[in-house]
NUDOMI-381782 format. One record per residue: y, z, x of N, C-alpha, C in turn. Coordinates in steps of 0.2 Angstrom, whole numbers, padded with zeros to 4 digits, always signed. Example, Ala and Ser with C-alpha at 12.3 -4.5 7.8 and 13.67 -1.06 7.14 Angstrom:
BEGIN
-0028+0039+0066-0022+0039+0062-0016+0039+0066 -0011+0035+0064-0005+0036+0068+0000+0039+0064 
***
This chain:
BEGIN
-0222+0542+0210-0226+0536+0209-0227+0533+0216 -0232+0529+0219-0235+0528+0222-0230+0521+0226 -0229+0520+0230-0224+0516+0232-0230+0509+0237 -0230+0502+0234-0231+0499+0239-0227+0496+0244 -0226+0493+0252-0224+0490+0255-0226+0488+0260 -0222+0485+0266-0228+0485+0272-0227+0488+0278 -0232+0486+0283-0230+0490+0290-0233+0487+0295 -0232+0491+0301-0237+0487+0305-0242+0491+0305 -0250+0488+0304-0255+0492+0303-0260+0490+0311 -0260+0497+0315-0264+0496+0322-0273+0499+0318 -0279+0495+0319-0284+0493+0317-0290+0495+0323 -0288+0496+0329-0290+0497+0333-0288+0499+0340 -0292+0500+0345-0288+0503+0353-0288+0495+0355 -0282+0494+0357-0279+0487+0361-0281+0481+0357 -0281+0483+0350-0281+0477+0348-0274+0476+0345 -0267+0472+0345-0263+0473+0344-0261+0473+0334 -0257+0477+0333-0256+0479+0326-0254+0472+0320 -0254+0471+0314-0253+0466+0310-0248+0468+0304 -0244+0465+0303-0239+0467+0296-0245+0467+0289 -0243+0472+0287-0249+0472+0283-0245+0476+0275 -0246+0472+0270-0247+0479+0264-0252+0483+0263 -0245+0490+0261-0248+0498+0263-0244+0498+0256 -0250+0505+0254-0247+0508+0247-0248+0518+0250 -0241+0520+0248-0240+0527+0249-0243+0530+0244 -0244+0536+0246-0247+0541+0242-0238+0545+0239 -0239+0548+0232-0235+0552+0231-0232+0558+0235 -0226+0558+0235-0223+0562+0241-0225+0570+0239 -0224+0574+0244-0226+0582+0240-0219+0587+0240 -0220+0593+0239-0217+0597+0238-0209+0596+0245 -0215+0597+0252-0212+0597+0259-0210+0591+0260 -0209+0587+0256-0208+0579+0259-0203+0575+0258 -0202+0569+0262-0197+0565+0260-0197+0557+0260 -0197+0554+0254-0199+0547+0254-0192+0544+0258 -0192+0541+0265-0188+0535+0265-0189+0529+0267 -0184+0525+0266-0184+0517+0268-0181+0516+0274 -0185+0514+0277-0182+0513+0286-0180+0506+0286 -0174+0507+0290-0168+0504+0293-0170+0501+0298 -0173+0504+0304-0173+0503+0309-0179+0508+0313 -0182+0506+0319-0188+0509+0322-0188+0509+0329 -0185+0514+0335-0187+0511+0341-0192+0510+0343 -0194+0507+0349-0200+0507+0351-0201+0511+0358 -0207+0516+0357-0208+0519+0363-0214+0520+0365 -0213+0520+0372-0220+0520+0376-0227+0523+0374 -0224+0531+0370-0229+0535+0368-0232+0530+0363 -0229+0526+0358-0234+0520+0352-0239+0517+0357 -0235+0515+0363-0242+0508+0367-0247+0514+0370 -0248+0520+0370-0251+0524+0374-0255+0526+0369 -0255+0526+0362-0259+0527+0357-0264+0521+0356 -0256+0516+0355-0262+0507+0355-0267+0507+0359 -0267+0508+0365-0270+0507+0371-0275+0513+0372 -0276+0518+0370-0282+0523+0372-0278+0529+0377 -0273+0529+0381-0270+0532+0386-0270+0538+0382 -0268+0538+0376-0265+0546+0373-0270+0545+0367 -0273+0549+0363-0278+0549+0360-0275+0548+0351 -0280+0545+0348-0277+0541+0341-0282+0541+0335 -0280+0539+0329-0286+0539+0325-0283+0531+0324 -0288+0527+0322-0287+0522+0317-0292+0522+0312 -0289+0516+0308-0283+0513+0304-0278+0515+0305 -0272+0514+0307-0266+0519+0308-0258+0514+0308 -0253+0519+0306-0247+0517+0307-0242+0521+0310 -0243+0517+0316-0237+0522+0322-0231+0522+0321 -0227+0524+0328-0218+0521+0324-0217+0530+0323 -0211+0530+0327-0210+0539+0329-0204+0541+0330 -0198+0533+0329-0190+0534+0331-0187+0529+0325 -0189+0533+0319-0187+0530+0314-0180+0534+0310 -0176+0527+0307-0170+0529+0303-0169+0525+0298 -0165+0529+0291-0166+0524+0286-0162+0529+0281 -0164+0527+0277-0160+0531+0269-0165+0534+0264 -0162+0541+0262-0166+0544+0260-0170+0541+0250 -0174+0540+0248-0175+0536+0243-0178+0542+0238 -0180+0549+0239-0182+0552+0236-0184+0559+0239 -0184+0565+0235-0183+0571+0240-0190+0578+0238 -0196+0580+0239-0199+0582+0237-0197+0591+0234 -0197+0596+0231-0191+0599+0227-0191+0606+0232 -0197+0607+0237-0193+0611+0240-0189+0610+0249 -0187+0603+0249-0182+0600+0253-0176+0602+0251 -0173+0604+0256-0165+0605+0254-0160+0604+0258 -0162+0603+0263-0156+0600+0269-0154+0592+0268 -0158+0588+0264-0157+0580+0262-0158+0579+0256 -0153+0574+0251-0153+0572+0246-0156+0563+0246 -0155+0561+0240-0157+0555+0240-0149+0551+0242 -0151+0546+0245-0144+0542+0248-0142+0545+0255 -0144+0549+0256-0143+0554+0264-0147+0546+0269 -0142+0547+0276-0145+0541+0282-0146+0547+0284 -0152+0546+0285-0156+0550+0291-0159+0548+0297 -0158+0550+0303-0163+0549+0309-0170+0552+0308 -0177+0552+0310-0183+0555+0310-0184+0555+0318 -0188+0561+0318-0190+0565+0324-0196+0569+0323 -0198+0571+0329-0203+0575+0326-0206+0578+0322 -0211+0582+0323-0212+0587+0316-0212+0594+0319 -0215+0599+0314-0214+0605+0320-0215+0610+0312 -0219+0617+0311-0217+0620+0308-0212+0624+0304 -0208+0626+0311-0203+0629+0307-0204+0638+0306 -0210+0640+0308-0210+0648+0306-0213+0650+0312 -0216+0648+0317-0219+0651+0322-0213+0653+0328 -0217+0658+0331-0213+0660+0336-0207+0656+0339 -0209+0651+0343-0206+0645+0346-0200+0644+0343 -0202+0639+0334-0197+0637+0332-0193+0642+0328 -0194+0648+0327-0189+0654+0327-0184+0655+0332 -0185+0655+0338-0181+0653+0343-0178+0650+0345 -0178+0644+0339-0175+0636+0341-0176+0632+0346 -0185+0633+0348-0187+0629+0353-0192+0625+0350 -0193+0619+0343-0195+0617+0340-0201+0613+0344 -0198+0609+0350-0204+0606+0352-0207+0610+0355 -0208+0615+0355-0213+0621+0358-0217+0621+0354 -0219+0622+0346-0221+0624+0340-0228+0625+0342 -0233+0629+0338-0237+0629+0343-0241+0625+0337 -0239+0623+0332-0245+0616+0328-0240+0610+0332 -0237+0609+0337-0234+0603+0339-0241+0597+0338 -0246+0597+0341-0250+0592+0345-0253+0591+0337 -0255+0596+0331-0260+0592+0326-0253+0589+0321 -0246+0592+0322-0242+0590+0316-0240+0583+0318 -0239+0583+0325-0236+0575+0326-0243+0570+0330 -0250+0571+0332-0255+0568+0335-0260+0567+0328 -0259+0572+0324-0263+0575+0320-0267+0568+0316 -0259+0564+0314-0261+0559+0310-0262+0558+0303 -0261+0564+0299-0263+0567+0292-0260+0575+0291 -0260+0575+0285-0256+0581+0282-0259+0590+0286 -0257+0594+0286-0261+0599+0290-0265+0602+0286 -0266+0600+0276-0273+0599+0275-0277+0595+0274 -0277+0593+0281-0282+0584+0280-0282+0578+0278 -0276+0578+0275-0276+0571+0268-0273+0566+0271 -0275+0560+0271-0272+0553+0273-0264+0551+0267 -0258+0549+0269-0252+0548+0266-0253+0537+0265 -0258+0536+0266-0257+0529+0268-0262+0526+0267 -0265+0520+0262-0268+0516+0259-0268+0509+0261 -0273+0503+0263-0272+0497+0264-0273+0496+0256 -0272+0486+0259-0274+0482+0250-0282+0483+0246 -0283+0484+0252-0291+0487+0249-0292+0492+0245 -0287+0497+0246-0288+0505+0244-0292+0508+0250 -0292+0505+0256-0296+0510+0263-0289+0515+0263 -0292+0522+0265-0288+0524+0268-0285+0525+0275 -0278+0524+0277-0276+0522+0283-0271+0527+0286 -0272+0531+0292-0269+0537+0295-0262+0537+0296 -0257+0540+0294-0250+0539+0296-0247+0547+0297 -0243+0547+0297-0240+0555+0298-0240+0555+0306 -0240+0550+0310-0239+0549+0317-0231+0554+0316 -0229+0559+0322-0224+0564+0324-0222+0563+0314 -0225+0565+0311-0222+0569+0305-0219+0561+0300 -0219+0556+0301-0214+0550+0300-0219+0543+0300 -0224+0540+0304-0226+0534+0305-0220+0529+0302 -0217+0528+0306-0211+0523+0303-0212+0515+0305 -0217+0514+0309-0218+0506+0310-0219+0503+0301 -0212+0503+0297-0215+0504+0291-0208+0503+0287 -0208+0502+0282-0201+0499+0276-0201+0503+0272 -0205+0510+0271-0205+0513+0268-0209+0516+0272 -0208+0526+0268-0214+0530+0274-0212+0536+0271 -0218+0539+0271-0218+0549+0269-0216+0552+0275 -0212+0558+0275-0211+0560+0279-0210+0567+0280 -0210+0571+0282-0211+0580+0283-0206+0579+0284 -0203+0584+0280-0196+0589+0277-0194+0589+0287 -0197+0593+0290-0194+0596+0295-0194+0589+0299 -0196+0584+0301-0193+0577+0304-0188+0573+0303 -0183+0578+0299-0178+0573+0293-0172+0576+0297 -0166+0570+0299-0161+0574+0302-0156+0573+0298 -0152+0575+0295-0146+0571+0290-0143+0568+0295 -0137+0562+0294-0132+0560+0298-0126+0557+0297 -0123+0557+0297-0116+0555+0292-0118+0547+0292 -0111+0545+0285-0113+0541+0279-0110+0535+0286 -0107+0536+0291-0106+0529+0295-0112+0526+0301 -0115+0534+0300-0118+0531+0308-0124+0525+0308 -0123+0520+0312-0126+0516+0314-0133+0517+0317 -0137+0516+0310-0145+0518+0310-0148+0511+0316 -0147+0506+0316-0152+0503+0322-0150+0505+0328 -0145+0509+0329-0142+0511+0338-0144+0516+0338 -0144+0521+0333-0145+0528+0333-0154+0531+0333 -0158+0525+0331-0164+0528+0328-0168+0529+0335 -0166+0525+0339-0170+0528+0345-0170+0537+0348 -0165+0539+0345-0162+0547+0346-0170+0550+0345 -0174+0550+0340-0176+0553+0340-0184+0554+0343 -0184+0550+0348-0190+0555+0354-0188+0553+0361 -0186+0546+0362-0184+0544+0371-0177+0548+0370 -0173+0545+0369-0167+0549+0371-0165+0553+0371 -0168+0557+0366-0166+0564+0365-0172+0568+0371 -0178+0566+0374-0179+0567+0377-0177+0566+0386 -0174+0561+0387-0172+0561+0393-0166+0565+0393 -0161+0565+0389-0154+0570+0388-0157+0576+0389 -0160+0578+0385-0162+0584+0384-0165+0588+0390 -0169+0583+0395-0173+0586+0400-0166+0588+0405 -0161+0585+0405-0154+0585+0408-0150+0594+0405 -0148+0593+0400-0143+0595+0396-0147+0604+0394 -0155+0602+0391-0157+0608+0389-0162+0612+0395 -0169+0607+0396-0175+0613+0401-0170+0611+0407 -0168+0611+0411-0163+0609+0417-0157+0612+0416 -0153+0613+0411-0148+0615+0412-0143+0612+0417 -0143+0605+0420-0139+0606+0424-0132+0605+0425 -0131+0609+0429-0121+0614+0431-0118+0607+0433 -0111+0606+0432-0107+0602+0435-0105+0605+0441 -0105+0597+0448-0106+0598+0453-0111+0597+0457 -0118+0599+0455-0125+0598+0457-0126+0591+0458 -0133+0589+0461-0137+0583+0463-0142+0583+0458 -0144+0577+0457-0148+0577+0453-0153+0569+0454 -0159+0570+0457-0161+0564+0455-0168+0563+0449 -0166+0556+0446-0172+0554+0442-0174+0551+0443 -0182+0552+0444-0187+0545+0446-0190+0541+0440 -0189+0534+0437-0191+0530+0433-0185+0529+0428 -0181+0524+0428-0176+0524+0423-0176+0518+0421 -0181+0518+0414-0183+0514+0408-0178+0519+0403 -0179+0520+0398-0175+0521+0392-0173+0528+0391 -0178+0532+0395-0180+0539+0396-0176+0543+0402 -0177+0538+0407-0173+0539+0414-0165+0537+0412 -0163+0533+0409-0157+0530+0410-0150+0536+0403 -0157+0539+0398-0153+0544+0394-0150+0549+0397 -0155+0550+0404-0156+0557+0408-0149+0555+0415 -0149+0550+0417-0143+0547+0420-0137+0548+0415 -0137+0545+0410-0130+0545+0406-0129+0554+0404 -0134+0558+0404-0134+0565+0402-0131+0568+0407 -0133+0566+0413-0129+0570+0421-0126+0568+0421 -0121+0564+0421-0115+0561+0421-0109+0564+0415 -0111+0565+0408-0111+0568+0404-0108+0579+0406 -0114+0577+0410-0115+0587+0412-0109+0587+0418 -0106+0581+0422-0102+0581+0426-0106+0583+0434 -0113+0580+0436-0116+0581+0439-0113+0577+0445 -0111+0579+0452-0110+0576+0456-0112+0570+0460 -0118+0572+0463-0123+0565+0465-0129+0565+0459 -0130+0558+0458-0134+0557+0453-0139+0549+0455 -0144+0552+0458-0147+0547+0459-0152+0545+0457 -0155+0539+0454-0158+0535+0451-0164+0529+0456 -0169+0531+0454-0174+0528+0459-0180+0527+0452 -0181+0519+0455-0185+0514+0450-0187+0509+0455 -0193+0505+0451-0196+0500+0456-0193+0492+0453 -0189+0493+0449-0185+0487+0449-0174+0485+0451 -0176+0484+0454-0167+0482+0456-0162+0480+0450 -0164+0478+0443-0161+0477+0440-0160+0483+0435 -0164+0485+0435-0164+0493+0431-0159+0499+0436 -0159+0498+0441-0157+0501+0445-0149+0499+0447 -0147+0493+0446-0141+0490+0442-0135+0494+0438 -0141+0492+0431-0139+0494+0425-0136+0504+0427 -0142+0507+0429-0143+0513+0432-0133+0514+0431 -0133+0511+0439-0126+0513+0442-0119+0513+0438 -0120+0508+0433-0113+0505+0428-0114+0513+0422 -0122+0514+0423-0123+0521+0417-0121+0529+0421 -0121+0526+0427-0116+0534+0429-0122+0536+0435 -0125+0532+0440-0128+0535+0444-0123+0534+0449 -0125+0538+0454-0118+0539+0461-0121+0534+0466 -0130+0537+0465-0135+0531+0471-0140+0528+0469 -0143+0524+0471-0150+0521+0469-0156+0521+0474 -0160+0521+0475-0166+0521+0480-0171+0518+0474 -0173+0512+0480-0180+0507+0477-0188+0512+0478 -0190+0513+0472-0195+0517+0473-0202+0514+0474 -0202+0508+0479-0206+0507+0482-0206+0506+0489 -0199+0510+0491-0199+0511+0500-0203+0516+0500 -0206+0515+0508-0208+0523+0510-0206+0529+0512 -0200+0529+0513-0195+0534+0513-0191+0535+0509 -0194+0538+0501-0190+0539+0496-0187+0546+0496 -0191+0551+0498-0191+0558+0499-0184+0560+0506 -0185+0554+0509-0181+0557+0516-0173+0553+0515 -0173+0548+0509-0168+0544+0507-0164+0550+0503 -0168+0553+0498-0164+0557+0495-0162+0563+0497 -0168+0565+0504-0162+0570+0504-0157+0571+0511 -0154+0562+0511-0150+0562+0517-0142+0558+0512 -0145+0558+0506-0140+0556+0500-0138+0564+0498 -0141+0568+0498-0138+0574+0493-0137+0579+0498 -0136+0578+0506-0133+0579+0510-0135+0587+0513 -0141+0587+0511-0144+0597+0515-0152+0594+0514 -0155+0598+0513-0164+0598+0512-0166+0595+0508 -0163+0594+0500-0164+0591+0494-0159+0592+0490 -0161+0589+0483-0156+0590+0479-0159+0595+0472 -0151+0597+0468-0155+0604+0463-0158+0603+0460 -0158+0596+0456-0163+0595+0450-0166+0588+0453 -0173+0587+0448-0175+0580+0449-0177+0581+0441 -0180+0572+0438-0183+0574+0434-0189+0569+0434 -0195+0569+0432-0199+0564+0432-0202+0560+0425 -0199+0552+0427-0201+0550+0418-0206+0545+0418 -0210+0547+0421-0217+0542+0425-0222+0545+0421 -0222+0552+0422-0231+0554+0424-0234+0551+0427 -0235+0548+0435-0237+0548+0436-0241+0551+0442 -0246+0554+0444-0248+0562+0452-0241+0560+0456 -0243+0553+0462-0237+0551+0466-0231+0551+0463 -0229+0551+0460-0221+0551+0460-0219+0560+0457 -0223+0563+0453-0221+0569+0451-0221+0573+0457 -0226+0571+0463-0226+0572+0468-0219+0575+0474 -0218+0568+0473-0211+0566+0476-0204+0569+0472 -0206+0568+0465-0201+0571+0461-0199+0579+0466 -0204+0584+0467-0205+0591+0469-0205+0592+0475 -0205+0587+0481-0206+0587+0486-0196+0583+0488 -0193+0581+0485-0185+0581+0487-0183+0586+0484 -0185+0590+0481-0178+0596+0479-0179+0600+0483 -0174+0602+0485-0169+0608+0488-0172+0614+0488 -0169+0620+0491-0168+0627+0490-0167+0631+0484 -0172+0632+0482-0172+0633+0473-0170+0630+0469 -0173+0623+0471-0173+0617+0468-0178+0617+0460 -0173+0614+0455-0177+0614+0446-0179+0605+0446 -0188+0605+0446-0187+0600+0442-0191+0599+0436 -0192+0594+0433-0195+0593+0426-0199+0589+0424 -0205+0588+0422-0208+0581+0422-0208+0578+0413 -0206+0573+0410-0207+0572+0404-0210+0566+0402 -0212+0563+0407-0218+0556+0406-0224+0560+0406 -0227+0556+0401-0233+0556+0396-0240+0556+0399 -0245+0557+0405-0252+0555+0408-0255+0556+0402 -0259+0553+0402-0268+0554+0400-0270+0561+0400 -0270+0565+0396-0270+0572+0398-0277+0574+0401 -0275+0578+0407-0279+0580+0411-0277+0578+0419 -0274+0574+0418-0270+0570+0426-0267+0576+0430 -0270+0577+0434-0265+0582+0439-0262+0579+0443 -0256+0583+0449-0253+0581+0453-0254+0585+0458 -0254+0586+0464-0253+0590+0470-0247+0595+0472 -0246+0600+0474-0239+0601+0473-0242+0605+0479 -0235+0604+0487-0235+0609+0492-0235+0617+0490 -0240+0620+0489-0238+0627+0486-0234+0631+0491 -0235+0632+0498-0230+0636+0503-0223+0633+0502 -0221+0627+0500-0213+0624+0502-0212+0627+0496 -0216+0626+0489-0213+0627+0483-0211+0634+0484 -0217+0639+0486-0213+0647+0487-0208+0650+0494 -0210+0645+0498-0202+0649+0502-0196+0645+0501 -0195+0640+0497-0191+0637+0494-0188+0639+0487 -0192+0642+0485-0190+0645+0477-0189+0639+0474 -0192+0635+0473-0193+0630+0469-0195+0632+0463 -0195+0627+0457-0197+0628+0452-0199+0619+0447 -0206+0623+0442-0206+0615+0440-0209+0616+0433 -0205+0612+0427-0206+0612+0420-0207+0609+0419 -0210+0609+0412-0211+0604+0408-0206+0603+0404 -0206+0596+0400-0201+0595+0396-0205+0590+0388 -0205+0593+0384-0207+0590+0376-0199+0588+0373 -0199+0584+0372-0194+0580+0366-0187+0583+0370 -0186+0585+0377-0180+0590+0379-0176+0593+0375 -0184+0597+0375-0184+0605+0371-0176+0605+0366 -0177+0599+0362-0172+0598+0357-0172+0603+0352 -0167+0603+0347-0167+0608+0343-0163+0601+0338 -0168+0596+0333-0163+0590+0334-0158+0592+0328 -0159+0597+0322-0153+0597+0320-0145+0598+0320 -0147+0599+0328-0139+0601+0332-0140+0594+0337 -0144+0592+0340-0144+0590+0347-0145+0582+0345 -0147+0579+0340-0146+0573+0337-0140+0571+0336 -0137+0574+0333-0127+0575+0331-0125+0576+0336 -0127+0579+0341-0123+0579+0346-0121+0573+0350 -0128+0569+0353-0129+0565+0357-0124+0559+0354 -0123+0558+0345-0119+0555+0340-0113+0554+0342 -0109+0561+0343-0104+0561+0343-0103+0561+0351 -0106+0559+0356-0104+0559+0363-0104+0553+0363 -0109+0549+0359-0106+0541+0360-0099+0540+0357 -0098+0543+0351-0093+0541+0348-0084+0544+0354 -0086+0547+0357-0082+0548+0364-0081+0545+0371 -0086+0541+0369-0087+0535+0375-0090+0538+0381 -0095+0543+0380-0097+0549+0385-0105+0547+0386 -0109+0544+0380-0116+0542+0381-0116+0533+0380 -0116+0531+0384-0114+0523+0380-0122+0521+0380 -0125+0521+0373-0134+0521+0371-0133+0513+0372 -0128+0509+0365-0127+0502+0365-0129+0499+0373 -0129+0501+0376-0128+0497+0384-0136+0496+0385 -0141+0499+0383-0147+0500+0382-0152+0498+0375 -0148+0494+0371-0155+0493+0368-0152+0486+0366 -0159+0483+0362-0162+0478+0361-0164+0475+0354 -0160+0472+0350-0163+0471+0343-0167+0466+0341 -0171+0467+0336-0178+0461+0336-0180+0463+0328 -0180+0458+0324-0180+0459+0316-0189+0459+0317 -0190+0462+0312-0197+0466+0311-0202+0460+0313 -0202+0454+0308-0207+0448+0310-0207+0444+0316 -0204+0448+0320-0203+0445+0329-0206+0454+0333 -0211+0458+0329-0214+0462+0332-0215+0462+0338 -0221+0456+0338-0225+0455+0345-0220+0453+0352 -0214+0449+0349-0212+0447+0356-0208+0451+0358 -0206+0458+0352-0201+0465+0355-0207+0470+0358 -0212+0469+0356-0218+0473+0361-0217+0470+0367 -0219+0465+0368-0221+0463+0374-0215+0462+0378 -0208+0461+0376-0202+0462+0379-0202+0469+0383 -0202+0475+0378-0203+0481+0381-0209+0482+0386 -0213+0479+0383-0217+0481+0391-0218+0479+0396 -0215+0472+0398-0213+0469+0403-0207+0473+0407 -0204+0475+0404-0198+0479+0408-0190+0474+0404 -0191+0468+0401-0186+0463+0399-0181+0467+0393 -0183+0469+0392-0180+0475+0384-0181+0482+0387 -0174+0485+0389-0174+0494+0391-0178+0497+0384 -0175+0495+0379-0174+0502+0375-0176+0495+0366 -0182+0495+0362-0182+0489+0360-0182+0492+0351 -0179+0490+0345-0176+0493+0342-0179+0487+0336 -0184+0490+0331-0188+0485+0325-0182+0485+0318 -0179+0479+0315-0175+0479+0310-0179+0478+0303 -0179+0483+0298-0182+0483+0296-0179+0479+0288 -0172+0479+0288-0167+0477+0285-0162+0472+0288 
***
């Protein structure tokens, strides 16, 4: 049966979005009705708002959503009704990739989570008009009390865990851990810097520290981020709007460069500089989002007689049915401390948890939806 409720409804590019009543369509075979908890907020949503990353409207974004499951479509089997769940991306589940357990690799990633609509066309989302309204943003559009969602975005999680702490797991955090822990691998002992540590940067800090990385340095254009940085397990800090960032770090990590970097900007200059401090078969990664099509420069002679190397990184090539749980239980060990990092704001205080988050006043900014 067709469930009304409301969401936030985005109308246009940079027009900001409205609490609106929304009526769901009937959930399908592949699918999962739940009631969200809680929604973080991420950058990737302002980059759809705003044009950066490309969008359809009428639309309901919202992509780090958690909540309880309210009903289960029959051929769902890993979630019941009453199951807390985290939501995360989408992903098929039968292609090469994700056979291999590298889901955000999937090769329908860009239409199952950009897509906006079911992968035969059909809209999940109605205004009070009966207009049709785009949702299935990453498999979930969770700006929303209620919301359809693809079987494969569903993570179960135990009957304790703290759904408005944990809903962020499913795209910033698990991507900055993950850019540490999975595409980097990085070994205990190593140097490690990350350039920009907002909510993504600061996962990727707590993760090397985590990994038992030796120097861990942290480089941001704000001093108070760079603060926070240190108490989260950075060894050093560097202001990323000196001139000598690249010759900072590598007079911190003590030889030519250090063995990993990661970059949560996107943007050429700093990706730039990300590849230009590492070392001697130095790995780095970039997992901030440009405007697709943005290139960066890269020294190709230092890259090849230095054996360098540089990744990318989607959702830190999460596998989240393990890597979700994991991140869970690392806090519950006083090993990830997420709490230090967000922000709560009851759903009808939207605008001033956007605007918090975008200003830099809010790391990590968290929509309650109950």
């Amino acid at each position: 049966m067709a469930v009304k409720t409301q969401a936030l409804v985005s109308r246009e590019v940079n027009v900001p979005p409205k609490l609106e009543e929304i009526t769901l369509d009937d959930i399908r075979a592949d699918e999962v009705l739940v009631e969200i908890h809680a929604t973080g907020i991420c950058h990737t949503d302002f980059s759809c708002m705003n044009g950066t990353l490309p969008a359809a409207f009428p639309s309901v974004l919202g992509h780090e959503g958690a909540g309880v499951v309210i009903e289960v479509g029959e051929k769902v089997k890993h979630v019941r009704k009453n199951d807390k769940v985290l939501l995360s991306f989408d992903h098929c589940g039968a292609c090469s990739q994700c056979d291999e357990g590298h889901p955000a690799y999937c090769s329908e990633w860009v239409p199952r989570n950009f897509g906006q609509k079911r992968t035969d066309g059909s809209l999940t989302l109605a205004d009070a008009s009966g207009a049709k309204v785009h949702g299935n943003f990453f498999g979930q559009s969770s700006f929303a009390r209620h919301t359809i969602v693809s079987s494969a975005s569903v993570v179960k999680v135990p009957t304790d865990t703290r759904l408005d702490l944990f809903s962020p797991l499913g795209c910033g955090i698990q991507t900055g851990a993950g850019a540490i822990l999975n595409t980097l691998d990085v070994q205990p002992g190593k140097s490690v810097a990350v350039f920009g540590v907002g909510s993504v940067g600061m996962s990727a800090i707590m993760a090397a520290k985590l990994r038992n990385a030796k120097t861990i340095i942290a480089i941001d254009l704000q001093p108070q981020r760079l603060e926070l940085a240190k108490k989260l397990g950075a060894t050093h800090t560097v202001l990323g709007s000196d001139a000598d960032v690249v010759a900072q770090i590598q007079k911190i990590s003590g030889s030519n460069g250090v063995d990993y970097s990661v970059d949560c900007a996107g943007i050429p200059q700093v990706v730039e500089k990300a590849l230009d401090c590492l070392g001697t078969r130095g790995k780095g990664a970039t997992v901030g989002a440009p405007t697709p099509g943005v290139r960066a420069g890269v020294d190709v002679f230092s890259h090849l007689v230095m054996g360098r190397q540089y990744l990318g990184c989607c959702e830190g090539d999460s596998n989240t049915q393990k890597f979700l749980p994991y991140l869970i239980e690392q806090h519950a060990k006083g090993q990830f401390p997420l709490d230090q990092m967000v922000t709560y704001y009851p759903v009808n205080e939207f605008e001033r948890a956007f605007k918090d988050v975008k200003e830099g006043k809010a790391l990590k900014g968290v929509l309650l939806w109950t």
